[in-house]
N, C-alpha and C positions, 0 to 999 in steps of 0.2 A: 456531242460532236467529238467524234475520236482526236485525238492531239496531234495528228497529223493533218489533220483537216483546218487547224487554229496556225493563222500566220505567228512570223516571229515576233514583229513588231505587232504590239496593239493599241488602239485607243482607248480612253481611260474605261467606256461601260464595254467595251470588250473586254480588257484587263477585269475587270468585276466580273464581270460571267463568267468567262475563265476559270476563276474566284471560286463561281458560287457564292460572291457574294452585294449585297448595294454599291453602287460606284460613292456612295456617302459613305459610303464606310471602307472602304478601297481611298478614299481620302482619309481618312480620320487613320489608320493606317500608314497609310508613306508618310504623314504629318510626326508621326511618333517614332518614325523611322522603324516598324515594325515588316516593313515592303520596302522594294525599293524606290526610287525615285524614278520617276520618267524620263528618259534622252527627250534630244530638244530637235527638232529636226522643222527649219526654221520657226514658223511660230505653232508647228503642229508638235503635244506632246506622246510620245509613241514609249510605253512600258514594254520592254522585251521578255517576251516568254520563258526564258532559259533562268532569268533571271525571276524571275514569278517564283519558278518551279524550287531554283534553291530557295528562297526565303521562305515556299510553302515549307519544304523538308524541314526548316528547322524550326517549324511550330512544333510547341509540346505535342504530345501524344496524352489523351482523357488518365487521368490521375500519374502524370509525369509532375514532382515536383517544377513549380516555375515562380521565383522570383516574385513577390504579388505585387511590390512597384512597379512592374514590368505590364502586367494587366490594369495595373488603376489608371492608368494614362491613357486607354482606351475606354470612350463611353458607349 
């Protein structure tokens, strides 16, 4: 789906698809604080796109030094 096609706000298994990746691990994820957190918007939680996209940029890149406490906290 082109990124114009994907709303702002998403819920949590659109946010994972989004992804590319499990919504179990899109939790295991914003738990670790490695993503962001979802807005609350009454009791529906809606993850913002924009925000997806920086936290994706600042995942390493394949053989970027990273921190390995940084990945043990993800299983």
């Amino acid at each position: 789906m082109p990124q114009s096609r994907w709303p702002r706000g998403m819920q949590r298994q659109q946010a994972a698809d989004y992804l590319g990746i499990s919504a179990s691990w899109l939790d295991q994820l914003v738990s670790k604080s490695l993503l962001p957190q979802p807005r609350q918007l009454n009791k529906r939680l809606i993850w913002d796109r924009e925000e997806l996209d920086r936290a994706f940029e600042e995942l390493p890149h394949r053989g970027e030094d990273v921190p390995s406490n940084e990945w043990d906290r993800v299983s």
